[in-house]
N, C-alpha and C positions, 0 to 999 in steps of 0.2 A: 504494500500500500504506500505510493507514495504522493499520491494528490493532495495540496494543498486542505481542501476539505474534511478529508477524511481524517487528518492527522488533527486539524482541529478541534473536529467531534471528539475523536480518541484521548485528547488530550484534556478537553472540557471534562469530560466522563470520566477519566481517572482522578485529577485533580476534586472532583465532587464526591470521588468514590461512587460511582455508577454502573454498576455492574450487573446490569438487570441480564434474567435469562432470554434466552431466544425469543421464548414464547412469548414475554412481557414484550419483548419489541416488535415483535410482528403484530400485536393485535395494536400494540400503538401506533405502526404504522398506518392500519386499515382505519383504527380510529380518525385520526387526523387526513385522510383521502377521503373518509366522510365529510370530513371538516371544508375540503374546500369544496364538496359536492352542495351542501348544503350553502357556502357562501354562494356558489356559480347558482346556481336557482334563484336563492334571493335577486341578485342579480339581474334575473331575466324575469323576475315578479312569476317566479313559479312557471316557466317556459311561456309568458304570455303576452312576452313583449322582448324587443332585442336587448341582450346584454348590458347594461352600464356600467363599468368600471368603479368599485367601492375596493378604496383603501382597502380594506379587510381582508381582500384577497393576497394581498403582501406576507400576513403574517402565516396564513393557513396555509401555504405555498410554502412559507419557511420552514413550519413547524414537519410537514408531510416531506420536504427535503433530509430536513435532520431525521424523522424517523429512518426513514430509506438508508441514510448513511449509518445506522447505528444497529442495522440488520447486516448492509453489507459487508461493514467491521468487525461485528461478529464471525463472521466468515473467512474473512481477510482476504476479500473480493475488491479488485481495483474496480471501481464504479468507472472509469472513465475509460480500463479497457472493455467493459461493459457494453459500455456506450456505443464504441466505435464498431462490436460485435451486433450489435441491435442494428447499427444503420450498415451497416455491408451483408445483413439477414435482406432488410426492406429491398435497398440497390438489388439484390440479387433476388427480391421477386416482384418490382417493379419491371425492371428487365424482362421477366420470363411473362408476365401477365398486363403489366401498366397498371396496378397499383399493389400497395404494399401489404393487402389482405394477409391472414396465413393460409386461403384457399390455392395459393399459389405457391407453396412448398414443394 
């Protein structure tokens, strides 16, 4: 792991003594991906109108980022060769199909 990010979370988490199990960080992740499901609606007045941009989605966005990273460091998953494996998946079935469904595997 050596992304800037990650060594931050890792570091925040040690210095606080943070050591939660697996399990507590994944359901916090999905927790907080609630979080910004429930801001993105608000947002759109409940799908009933187009989206407007409310601060609030700044921090739910943060908080769902740090959970993410504090799953992946359990692991000791570089998130950002991650990253680069997720978009050379898509590239390679945007190529084979034109867009990047996983009906196109």
């Amino acid at each position: 792991m050596t992304n800037e990010f990650q060594e931050k979370v890792k570091m925040f988490m040690n210095e606080n003594k943070m050591n939660n199990p697996i399990e507590n960080r994944v359901l916090d992740l999905f927790d907080e991906i609630g979080e910004v499901a429930k801001e993105v609606n608000k947002m759109s007045a409940y799908g009933t109108k187009k989206p407007e941009f409310r601060e609030e989605i700044i921090m739910e966005l943060g908080d769902a980022f740090y959970s993410l990273i504090t799953v992946a460091n359990y692991y000791e998953v570089d998130l950002l060769k991650s990253l680069d494996m997720a978009i050379e998946k898509y590239e390679k079935r945007i190529e084979k199909g034109g867009h990047a469904g996983s009906e196109n595997d």
